[in-house]
C-alpha positions as CSV (number, residue, x, y, z in Angstrom):
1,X,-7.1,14.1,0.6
2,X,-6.8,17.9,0.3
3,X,-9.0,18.0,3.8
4,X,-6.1,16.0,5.3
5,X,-3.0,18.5,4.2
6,X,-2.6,16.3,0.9
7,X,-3.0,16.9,-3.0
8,X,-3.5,14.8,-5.8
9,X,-0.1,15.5,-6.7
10,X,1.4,14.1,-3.4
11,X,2.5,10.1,-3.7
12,X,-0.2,7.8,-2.6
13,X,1.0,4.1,-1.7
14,X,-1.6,1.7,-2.3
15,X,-1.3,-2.5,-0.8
16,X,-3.2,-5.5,-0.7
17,X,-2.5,-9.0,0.2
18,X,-1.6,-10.1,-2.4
19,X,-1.8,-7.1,-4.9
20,X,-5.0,-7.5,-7.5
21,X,-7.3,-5.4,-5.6
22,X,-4.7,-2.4,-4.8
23,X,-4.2,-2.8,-8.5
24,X,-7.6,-1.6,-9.2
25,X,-7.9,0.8,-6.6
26,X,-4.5,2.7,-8.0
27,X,-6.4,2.6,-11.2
28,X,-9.5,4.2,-10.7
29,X,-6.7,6.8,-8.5
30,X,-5.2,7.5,-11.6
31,X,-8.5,7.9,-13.2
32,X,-9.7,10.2,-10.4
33,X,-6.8,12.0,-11.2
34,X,-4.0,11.8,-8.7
35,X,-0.4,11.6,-10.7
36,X,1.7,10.1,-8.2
37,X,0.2,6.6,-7.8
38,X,2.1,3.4,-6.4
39,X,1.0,-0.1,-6.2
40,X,2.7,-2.5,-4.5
41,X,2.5,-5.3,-7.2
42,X,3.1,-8.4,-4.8
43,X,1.1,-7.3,-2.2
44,X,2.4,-8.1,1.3
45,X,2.2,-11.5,1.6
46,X,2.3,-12.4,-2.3
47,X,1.5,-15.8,-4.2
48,X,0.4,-18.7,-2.5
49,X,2.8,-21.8,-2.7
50,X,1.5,-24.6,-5.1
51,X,2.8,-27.1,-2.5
52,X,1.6,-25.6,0.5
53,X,-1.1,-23.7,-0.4
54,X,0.4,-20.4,2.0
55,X,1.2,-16.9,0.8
56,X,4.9,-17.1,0.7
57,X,6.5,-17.0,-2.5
58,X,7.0,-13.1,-2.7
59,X,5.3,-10.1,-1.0
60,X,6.5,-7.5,1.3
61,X,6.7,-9.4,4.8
62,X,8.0,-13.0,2.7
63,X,11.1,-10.2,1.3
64,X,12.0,-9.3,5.0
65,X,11.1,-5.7,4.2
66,X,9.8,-4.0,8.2
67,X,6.5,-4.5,9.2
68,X,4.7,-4.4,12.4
69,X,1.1,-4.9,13.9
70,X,1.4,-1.7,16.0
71,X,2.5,1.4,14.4
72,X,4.4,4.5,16.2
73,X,3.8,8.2,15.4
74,X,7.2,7.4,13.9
75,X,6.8,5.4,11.4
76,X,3.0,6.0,10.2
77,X,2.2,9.0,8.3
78,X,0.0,11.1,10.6
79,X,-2.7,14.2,9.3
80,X,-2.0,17.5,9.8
81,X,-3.7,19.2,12.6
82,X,-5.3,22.4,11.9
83,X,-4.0,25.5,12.2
């Protein structure tokens, strides 16, 4: 991270589908030693429905929260260039 302008004290966002797996990975973060670690616990598109067997009991996209498949320089984070 520190080659891309970024410490282990800067906040790192970590997300899954359904939020096991980013689980572990902001683990072994915290173990690596960055402090400011988030994990999205209901992943983005959360539990599957019993009845339906679909991801859409919870999660970031089934909450309404913004999402897209195409990201701008606007709303993605974007490295620092070198100086």
């Amino acid at each position: 991270m520190k080659r891309a302008g970024r410490t282990r004290f800067d906040p790192v966002f970590v997300i899954c589908r359904s939020g096991g797996r980013s689980a572990i990975a902001a683990r072994q973060l915290v173990d690596a030693g960055y402090t400011n670690v988030w994990n999205l616990v209901e992943g983005f598109e959360g539990d599957k429905n019993p009845e339906t067997g679909q991801r859409e009991l919870n999660g970031w996209r089934n909450a309404g929260l913004p999402w897209a498949y195409k990201l701008s320089s606007d709303t993605a984070w974007q490295p620092a260039t070198g100086n």
